[in-house]
C-alpha positions in Angstrom: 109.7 83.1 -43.8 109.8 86.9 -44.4 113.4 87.0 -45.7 112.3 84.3 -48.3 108.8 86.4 -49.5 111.1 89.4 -49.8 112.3 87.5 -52.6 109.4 87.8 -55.0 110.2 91.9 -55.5 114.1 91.1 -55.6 115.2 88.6 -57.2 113.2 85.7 -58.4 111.5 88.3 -60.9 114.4 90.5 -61.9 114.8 91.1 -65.6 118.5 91.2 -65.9 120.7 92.8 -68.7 122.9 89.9 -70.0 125.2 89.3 -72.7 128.5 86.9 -73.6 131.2 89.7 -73.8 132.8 89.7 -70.6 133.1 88.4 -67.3 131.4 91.4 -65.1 128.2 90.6 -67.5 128.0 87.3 -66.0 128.1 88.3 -62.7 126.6 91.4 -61.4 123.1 91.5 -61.0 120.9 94.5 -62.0 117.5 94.1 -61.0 115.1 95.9 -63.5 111.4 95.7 -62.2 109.2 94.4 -59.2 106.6 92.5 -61.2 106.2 88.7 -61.7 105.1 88.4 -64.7 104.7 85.0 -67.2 107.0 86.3 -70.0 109.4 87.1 -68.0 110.7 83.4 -69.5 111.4 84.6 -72.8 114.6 83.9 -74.0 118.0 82.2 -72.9 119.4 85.3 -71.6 116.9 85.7 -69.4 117.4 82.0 -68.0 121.3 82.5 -68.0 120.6 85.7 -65.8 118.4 83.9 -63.6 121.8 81.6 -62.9 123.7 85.0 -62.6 121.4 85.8 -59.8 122.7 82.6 -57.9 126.2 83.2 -58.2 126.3 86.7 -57.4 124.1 85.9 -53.7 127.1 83.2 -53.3 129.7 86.2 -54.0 128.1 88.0 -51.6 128.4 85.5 -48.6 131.6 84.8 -48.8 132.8 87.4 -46.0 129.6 87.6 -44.4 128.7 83.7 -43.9 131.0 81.3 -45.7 134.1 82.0 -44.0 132.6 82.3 -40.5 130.5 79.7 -40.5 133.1 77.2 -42.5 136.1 78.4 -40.0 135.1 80.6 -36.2 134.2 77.3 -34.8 137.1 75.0 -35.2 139.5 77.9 -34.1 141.7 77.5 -36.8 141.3 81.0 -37.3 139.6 83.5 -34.9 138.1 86.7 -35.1 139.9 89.6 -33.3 137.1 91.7 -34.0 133.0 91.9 -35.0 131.1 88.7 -33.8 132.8 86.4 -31.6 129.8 84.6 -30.5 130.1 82.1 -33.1 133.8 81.5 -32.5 132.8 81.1 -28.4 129.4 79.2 -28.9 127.3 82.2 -27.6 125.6 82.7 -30.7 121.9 84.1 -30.3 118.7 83.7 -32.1 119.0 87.6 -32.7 122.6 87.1 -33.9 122.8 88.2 -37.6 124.7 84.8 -38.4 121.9 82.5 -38.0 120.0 84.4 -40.5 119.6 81.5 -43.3 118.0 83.6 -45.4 121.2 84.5 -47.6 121.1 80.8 -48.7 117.7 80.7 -49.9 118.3 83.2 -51.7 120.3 81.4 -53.6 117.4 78.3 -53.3 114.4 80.6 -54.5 116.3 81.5 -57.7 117.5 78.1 -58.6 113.6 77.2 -57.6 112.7 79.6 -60.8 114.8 78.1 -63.4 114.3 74.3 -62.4 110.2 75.3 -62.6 110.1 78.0 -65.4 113.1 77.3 -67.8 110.9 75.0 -70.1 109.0 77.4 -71.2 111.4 79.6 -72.6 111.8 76.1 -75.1 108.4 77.7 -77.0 109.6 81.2 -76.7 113.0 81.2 -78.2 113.8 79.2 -81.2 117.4 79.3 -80.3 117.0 77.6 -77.1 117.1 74.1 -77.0 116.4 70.7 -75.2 120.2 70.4 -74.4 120.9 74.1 -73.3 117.9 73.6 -71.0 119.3 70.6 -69.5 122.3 72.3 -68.9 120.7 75.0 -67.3 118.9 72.9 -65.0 121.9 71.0 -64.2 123.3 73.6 -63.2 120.3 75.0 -61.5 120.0 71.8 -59.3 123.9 72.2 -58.2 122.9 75.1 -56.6 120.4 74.1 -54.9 122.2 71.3 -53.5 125.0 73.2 -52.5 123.2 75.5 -50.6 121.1 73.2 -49.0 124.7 71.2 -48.6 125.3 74.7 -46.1 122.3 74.9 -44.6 121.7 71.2 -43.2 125.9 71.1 -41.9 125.1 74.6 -39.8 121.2 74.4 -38.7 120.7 71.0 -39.3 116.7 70.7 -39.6 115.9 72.9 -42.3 112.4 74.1 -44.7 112.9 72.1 -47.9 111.3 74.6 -50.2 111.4 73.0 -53.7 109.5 75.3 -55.5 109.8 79.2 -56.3 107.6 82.3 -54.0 106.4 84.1 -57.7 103.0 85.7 -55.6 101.5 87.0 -52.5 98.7 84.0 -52.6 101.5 81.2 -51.7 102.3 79.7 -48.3 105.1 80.8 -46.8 104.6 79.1 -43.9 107.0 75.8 -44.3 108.0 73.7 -41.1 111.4 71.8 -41.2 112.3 68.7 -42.5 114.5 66.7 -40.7 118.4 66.2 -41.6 117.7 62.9 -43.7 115.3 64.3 -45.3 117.4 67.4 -46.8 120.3 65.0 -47.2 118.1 63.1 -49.2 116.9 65.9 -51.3 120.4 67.1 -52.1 121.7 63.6 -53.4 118.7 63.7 -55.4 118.9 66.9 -57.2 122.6 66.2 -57.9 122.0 63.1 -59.4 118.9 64.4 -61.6 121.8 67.1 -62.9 123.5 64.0 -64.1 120.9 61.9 -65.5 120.0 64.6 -68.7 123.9 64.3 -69.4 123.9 67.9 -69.9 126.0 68.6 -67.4 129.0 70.4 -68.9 132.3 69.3 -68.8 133.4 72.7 -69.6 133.1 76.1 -70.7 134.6 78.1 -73.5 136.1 80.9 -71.4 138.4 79.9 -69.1 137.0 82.2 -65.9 133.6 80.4 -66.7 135.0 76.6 -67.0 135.8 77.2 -63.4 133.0 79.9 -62.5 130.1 78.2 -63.3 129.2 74.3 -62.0 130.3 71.5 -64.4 129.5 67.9 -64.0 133.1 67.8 -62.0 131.7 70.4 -59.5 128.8 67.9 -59.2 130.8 65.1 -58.5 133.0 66.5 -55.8 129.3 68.1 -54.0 127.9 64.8 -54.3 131.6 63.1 -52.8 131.3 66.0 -49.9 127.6 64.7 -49.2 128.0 61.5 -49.0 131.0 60.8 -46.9 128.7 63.6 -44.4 125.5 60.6 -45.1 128.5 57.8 -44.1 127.8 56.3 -47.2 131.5 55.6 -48.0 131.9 53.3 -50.8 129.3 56.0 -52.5 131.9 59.3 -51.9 134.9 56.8 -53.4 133.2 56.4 -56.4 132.3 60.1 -57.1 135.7 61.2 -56.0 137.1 58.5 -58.8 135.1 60.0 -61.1 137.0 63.1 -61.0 140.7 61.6 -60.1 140.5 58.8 -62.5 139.1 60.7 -65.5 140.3 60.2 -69.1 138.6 63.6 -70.4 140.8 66.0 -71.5 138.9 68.4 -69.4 139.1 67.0 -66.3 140.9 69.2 -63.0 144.1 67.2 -62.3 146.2 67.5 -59.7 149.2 70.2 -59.6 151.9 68.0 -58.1 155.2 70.2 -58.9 156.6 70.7 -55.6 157.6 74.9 -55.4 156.3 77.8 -54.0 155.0 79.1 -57.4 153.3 75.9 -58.6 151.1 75.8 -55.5 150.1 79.1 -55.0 149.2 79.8 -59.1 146.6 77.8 -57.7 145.1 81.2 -55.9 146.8 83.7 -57.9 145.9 84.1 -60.5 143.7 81.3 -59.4 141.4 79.4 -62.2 144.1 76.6 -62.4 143.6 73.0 -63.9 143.4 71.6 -60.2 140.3 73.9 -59.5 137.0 72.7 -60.1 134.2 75.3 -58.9 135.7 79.2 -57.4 133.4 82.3 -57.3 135.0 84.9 -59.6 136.4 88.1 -59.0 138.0 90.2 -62.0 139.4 93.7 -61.0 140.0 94.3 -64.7 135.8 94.6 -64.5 136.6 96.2 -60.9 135.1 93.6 -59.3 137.2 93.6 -55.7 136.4 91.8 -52.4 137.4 91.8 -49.1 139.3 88.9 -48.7 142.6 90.1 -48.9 141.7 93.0 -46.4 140.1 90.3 -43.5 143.6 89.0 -43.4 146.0 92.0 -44.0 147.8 92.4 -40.7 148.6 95.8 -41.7 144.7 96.4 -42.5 143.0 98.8 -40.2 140.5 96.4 -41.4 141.9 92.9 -40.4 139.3 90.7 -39.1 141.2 87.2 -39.0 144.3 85.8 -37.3 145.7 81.9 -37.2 144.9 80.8 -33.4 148.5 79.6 -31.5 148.0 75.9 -32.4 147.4 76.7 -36.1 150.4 78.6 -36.1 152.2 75.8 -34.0 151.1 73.6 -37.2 152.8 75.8 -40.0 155.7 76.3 -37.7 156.6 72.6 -37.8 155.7 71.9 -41.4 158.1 74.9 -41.9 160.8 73.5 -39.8 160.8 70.1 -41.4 161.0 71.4 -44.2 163.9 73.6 -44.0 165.6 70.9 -42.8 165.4 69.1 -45.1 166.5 71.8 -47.5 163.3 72.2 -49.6 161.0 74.8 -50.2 158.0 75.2 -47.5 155.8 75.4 -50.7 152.5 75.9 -48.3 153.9 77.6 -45.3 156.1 80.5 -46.2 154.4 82.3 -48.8 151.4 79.6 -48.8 148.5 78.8 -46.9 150.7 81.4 -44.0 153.3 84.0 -43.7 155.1 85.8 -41.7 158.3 87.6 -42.1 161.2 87.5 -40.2 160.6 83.7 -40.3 161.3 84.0 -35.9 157.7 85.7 -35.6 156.4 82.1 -36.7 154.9 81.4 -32.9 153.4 84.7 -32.9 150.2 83.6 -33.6 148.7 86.6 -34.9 152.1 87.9 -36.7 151.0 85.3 -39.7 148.2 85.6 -42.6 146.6 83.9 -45.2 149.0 84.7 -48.2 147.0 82.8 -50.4 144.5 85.6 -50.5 146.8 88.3 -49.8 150.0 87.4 -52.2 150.4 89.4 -55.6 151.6 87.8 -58.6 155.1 88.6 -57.4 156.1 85.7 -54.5 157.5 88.0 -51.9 155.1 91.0 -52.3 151.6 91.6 -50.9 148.8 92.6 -53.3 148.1 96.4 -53.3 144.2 97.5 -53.0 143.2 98.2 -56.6 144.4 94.1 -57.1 142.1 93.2 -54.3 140.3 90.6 -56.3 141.1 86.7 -55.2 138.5 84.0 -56.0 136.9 82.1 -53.6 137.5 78.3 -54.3 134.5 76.2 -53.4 135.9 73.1 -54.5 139.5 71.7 -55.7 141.4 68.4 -57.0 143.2 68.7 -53.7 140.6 68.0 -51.6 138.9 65.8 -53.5 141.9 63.6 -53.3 141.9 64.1 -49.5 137.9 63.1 -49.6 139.3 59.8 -51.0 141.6 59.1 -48.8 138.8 59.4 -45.8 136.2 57.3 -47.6 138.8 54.4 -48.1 139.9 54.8 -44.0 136.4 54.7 -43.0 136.1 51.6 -45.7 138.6 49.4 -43.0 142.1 48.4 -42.6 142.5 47.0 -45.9 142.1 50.2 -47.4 144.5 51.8 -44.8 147.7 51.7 -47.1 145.7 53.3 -50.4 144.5 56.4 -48.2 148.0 57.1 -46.6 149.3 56.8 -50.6 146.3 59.3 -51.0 147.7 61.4 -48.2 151.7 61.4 -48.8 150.5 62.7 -52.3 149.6 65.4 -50.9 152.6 66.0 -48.4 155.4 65.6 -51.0 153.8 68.5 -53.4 154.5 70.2 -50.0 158.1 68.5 -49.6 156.9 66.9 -46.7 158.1 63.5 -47.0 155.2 60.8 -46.1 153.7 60.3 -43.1 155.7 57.2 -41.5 152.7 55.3 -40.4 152.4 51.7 -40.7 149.1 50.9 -42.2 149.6 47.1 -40.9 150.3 48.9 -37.5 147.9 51.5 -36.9 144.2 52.2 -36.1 141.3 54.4 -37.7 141.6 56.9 -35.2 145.5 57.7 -35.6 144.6 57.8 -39.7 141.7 60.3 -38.8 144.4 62.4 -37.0 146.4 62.5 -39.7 144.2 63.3 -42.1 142.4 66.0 -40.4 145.3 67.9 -39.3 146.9 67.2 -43.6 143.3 69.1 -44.7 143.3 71.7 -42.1 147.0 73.0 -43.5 146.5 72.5 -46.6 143.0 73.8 -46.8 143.6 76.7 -44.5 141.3 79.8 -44.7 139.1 77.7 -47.3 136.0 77.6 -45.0 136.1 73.8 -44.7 138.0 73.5 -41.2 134.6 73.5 -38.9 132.9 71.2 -41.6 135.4 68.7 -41.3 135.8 68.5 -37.6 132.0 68.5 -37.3 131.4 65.5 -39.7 134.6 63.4 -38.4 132.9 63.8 -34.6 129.4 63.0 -35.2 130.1 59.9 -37.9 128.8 56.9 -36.4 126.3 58.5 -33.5 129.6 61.2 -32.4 131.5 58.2 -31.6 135.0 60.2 -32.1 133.1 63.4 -30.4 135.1 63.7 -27.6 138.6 63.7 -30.1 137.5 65.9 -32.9 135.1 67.9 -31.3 135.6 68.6 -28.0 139.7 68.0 -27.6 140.6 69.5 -30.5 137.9 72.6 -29.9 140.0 73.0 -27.0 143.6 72.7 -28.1 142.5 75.5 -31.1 140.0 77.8 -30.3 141.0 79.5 -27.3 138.5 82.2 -27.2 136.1 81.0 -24.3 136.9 78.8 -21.1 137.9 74.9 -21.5 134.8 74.8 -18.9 132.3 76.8 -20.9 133.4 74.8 -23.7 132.8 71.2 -22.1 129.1 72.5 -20.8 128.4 73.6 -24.1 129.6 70.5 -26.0 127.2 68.1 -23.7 124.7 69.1 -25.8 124.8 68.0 -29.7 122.2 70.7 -30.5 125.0 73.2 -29.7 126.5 72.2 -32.1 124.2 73.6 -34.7 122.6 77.2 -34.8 119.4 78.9 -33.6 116.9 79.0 -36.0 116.6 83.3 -36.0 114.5 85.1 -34.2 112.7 87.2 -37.2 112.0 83.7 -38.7 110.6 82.3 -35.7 108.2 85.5 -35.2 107.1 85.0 -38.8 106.3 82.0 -39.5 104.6 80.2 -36.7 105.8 76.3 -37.9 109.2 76.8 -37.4 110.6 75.1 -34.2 113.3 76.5 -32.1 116.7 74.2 -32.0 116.2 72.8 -28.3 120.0 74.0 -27.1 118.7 77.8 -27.7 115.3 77.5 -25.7 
């Protein structure tokens, strides 16, 4: 695992300057020397900049690997441009996108504070039992969350638990099955929880929602566990969050308007978020969000696909007619303008990246600096609401409550199904189609169609999988698509080639020999 060795000279041992004064000190990452040394574990700053370290590598695949990997596939959105083999299921072992290495990254860093942050306990007399825990809380969220990434787009994955400090350890690792990984992940969450150190929030109000708090915990171990089918498990974590009586609990923005709904991405750091990587272009930090959705952008990357569009379109129309604002259509989650473009399907964009301050105007570049929301109430109610359909039909009429919610913040109306007079499958629908609007451009769309078709040995493939592949990602032949999809391995990606050549335990994903 060359990638991961490269590690020792770049990251793992970086002295990095840190202080508390603003938010660009917390997250760029100035690596100061190539030595591992002991006492590099000296003081809390150093510990703190270790965590820097983790979030910045996150910041940084956010173009290049979250979006892709969490959206090409399900053809809610499609690439006009760069690497459409992942979008068409021709992805390559020499493809740059089934490089893991970007994620463990992230692992080998949270690997050094979980292993060395003790001994900083001896070494500064500020640093204490408490602020340790915390760190290692938080330490053990990443982890998780990247292992979370790697297990939902490789499946079998090396589960490297410790950190590569010298040239005398073994890189060579072989992978450990699904279960395994999903195993590790619950654990490390739950050890995050078990110190109670796990803060509930931050002083500064960019880091409350910048940095992992026991809530970001919570909704990551929710996430897992309704991926594990361990339903009753991702209720009780999601409760924990929506049935809260701390004061600093994310709550749910219900005000049905335009404004309400999109304050939730500009300026962004709302009360409904729980975990979003931070930007600040007052520290000119900027990103390149708003630019892979500009249709004006010489730059542009991204367009809705037809059906998506189709999707806004009627949420639009029902809304109109019902004389309300389309709070998550029209200057939302898509846009457009004159409103009669709507069915062109690359006439849209995602506003929620792209919008100023201002409603009706677009960000200009020096502004170009929208978070990244990892996790938010929102979905976390929507996570309920598929743990309690999955939980059987006398949970049927909580999860539509959970999921008209939802739709009348979007003055929507609820959905008019009779929970005495339906079926999982038709709740399923629903609820898919309810997260991939309102969660549009988030990176969660192929996640979610992936872990609603493979639940209970793929037995609802063939709907949201391979039918619903169809009716959204256009980009390859409904033929090419159905060979492809007889395989489950295709599902997943090639394990890539520069890891295969260098480190001989490794096993090829069978689809991609």
């Amino acid at each position: 695992m060359k990638k991961i060795k490269h590690l020792v000279a770049v990251v793992l041992v970086m002295a990095l300057a840190f202080t508390h004064s603003a938010c660009s000190d917390w997250l760029e990452v100035y690596p100061q020397n190539n030595q591992v040394s002991d006492y590099y574990w000296s003081s809390k700053e150093e510990v703190e900049a270790m965590l820097n370290g983790c979030y910045h590598y996150l910041r940084e695949m956010v173009t290049s690997q979250l979006i892709p990997l969490g959206e090409l596939r399900a053809g809610q959105i499609f690439s006009r441009s760069g690497n459409t083999n992942l979008q068409e299921f021709r992805v390559k072992e020499t493809d740059n996108i089934s490089n893991w290495g970007p994620f463990y990254e992230v692992i080998n860093v949270a690997n050094g504070v979980i292993s060395n942050a003790e001994k900083v306990l001896s070494r500064d007399d500020t640093y204490d039992k408490n602020r340790l825990n915390a760190h290692k809380a938080e330490a053990y969220f990443l982890r998780a969350l990247s292992y979370f990434y790697l297990v939902r787009n490789w499946k079998d994955v090396p589960l490297v638990l410790f950190p590569y400090e010298d040239d005398s350890q073994d890189y060579h690792i072989a992978q450990s099955d699904e279960a395994e990984v999903i195993a590790q992940i619950k654990k490390d969450l739950l050890t995050a929880l078990e110190s109670g150190a796990a803060k509930e929030y931050y002083v500064k109000a960019w880091e409350n929602k910048g940095r992992a708090t026991k809530w970001a915990i919570y909704a990551l171990l929710a996430d897992v566990c309704l991926w594990s089918e361990s339903y009753s498990d991702a209720e009780k974590y999601c409760n924990l969050i929506l049935n809260s009586n701390s004061a600093y609990a994310p709550s749910f923005l219900a005000t049905p308007s335009h404004s309400s709904w999109f304050s939730i991405f500009n300026p962004g750091n709302s009360n409904e978020s729980i975990l979003e990587l931070q930007w600040s272009e007052e520290d000119e930090q900027l990103n390149d969000l708003p630019y892979l959705f500009d249709p004006s952008s010489s730059r542009r990357v991204y367009a809705y696909s037809k059906k998506m569009t189709e999707l806004f379109v009627e949420e639009y129309t029902h809304t109109q007619q019902r004389m309300a604002e389309a709070v998550r259509t029209m200057y939302g989650g898509f846009y457009c303008n004159p409103p009669a473009a709507y069915l062109a399907a690359e006439t849209g964009f995602v506003w929620k990246y792209f919008g100023s301050e201002v409603l009706t105007e677009k960000r200009t570049p020096e502004h170009y600096d929208p978070n990244f929301i990892l996790y938010r109430t929102t979905e976390v109610i929507l996570m309920k609401a598929e743990a309690l359909i999955m939980q059987g039909p006398e949970r049927y009429s909580e999860a539509l409550e959970l999921i008209d919610q939802v739709r009348r913040r979007s003055n929507l109306g609820s959905t008019e199904i009779d929970p005495l007079n339906t079926t999982e499958l038709k709740l399923l629908e629903c609820l898919l189609n309810e997260r991939a609007t309102e969660l549009a451009g988030e990176a969660k769309a192929w996640y979610d169609m992936l872990r609603f078709g493979r639940r209970n040995d793929y037995q609802y493939k063939e709907t949201f999988i391979t039918a619903r592949l169809l009716e959204f990602n256009k980009q390859a032949s409904t033929s090419w698509f159905r060979s492809v999809l007889l395989d489950n391995n295709a599902l997943f990606l090639p394990v890539w080639e520069q890891e295969l050549e260098n480190n001989p335990l490794l096993v090829q994903n069978s689809y991609y020999e």
